[in-house]
N, C-alpha and C positions, 0 to 999 in steps of 0.2 A: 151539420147534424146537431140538434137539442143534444144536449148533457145529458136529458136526463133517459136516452136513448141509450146512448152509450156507456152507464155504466152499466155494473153488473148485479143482476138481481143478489143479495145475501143468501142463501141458502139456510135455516135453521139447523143445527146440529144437534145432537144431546149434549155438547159439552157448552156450546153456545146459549141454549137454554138454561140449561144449570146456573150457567154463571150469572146470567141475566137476575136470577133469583135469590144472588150473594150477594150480602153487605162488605167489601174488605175496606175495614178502616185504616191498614198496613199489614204488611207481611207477619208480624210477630202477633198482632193483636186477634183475638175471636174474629172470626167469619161468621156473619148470622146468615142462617138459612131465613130468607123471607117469603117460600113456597110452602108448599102443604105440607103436613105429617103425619105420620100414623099414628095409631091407634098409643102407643107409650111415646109420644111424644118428637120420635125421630126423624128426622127431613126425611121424604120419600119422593119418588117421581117414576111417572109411569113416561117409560121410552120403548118405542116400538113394538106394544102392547106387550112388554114384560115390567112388572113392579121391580126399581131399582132402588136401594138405600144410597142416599148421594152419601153416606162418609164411607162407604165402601168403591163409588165411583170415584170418590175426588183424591183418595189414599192409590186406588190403583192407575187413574192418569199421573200423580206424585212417582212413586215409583218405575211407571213405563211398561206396568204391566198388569194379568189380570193377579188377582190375589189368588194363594196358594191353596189347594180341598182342604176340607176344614179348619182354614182360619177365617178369622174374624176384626172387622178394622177396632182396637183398640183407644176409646177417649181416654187422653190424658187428664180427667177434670183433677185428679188431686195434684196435680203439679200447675195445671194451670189457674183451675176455676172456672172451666168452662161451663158453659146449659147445655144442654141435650141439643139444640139448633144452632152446636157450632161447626163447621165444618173445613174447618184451616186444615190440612193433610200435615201441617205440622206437628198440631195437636193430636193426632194419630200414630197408632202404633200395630202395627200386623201382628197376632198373635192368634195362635194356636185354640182352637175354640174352647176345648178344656183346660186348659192356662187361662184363657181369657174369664169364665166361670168361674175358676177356683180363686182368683184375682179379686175376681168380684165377692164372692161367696166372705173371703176372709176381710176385706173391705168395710161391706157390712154396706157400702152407698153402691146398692146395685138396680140397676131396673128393671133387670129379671126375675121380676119376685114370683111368679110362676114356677120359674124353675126353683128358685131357691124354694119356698115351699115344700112341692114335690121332694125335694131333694133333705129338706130336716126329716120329712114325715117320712120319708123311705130309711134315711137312718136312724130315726127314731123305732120304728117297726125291727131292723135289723139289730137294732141291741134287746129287745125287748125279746126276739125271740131266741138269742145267743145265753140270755141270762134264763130262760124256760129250760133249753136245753142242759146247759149248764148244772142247774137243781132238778133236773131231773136225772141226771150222771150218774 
């Protein structure tokens, strides 16, 4: 029987894909994402028609499992240095979505600048009307 009979077709997986779309120069160093990204810049990938962020897939295959309601996979860029298209689950860190924000928020290198926004202009309004109320006491 030909060879090429007998082996076995690969099957694609999401993890097998994924990978396929990493650069790993070594265990310690950046993993670049070299697939698509969203819209602020994040590795993205559509698996079995649900939009997945791969630093949230490759942190919860790291760990063994899924990540925990509202957290959020954490990049280490001020310790490392990474870009936005790294993806080592090293360079990750599971946290709390509002740690994750406030982290960022005090930071100041965030790229939710959406939220942050929203987030000055709602306390900006909240002191504004605490000091109305205040003179008017």
């Amino acid at each position: 029987m030909p060879a090429q009979l007998t082996r076995a077709r690969r099957v694609r997986t999401p993890k097998r894909s994924i990978l396929a779309r990493i650069t790993k120069p070594s265990r310690e160093a950046c993993w670049l994402w070299t697939g698509a990204r969203n819209s602020k810049g994040y590795p993205a990938v559509r698996i079995r028609s649900a939009y997945v962020l791969v630093h949230r897939f490759m942190l919860a295959q790291f760990l063994g499992r899924e990540l925990r309601p509202n957290h959020d996979a954490h990049h280490l860029r001020d310790i490392y240095g990474c870009p936005e298209h790294c993806v080592n689950p090293l360079h990750l860190q599971e946290l709390h979505a509002l740690f994750h924000r406030k982290r960022h928020l005090a930071s100041r290198k965030c790229n939710h600048n959406q939220y942050t926004k929203s987030y000055e202009k709602r306390e900006q309004f909240r002191k504004r009307v605490s000091k109305k109320r205040n003179a008017a006491a």
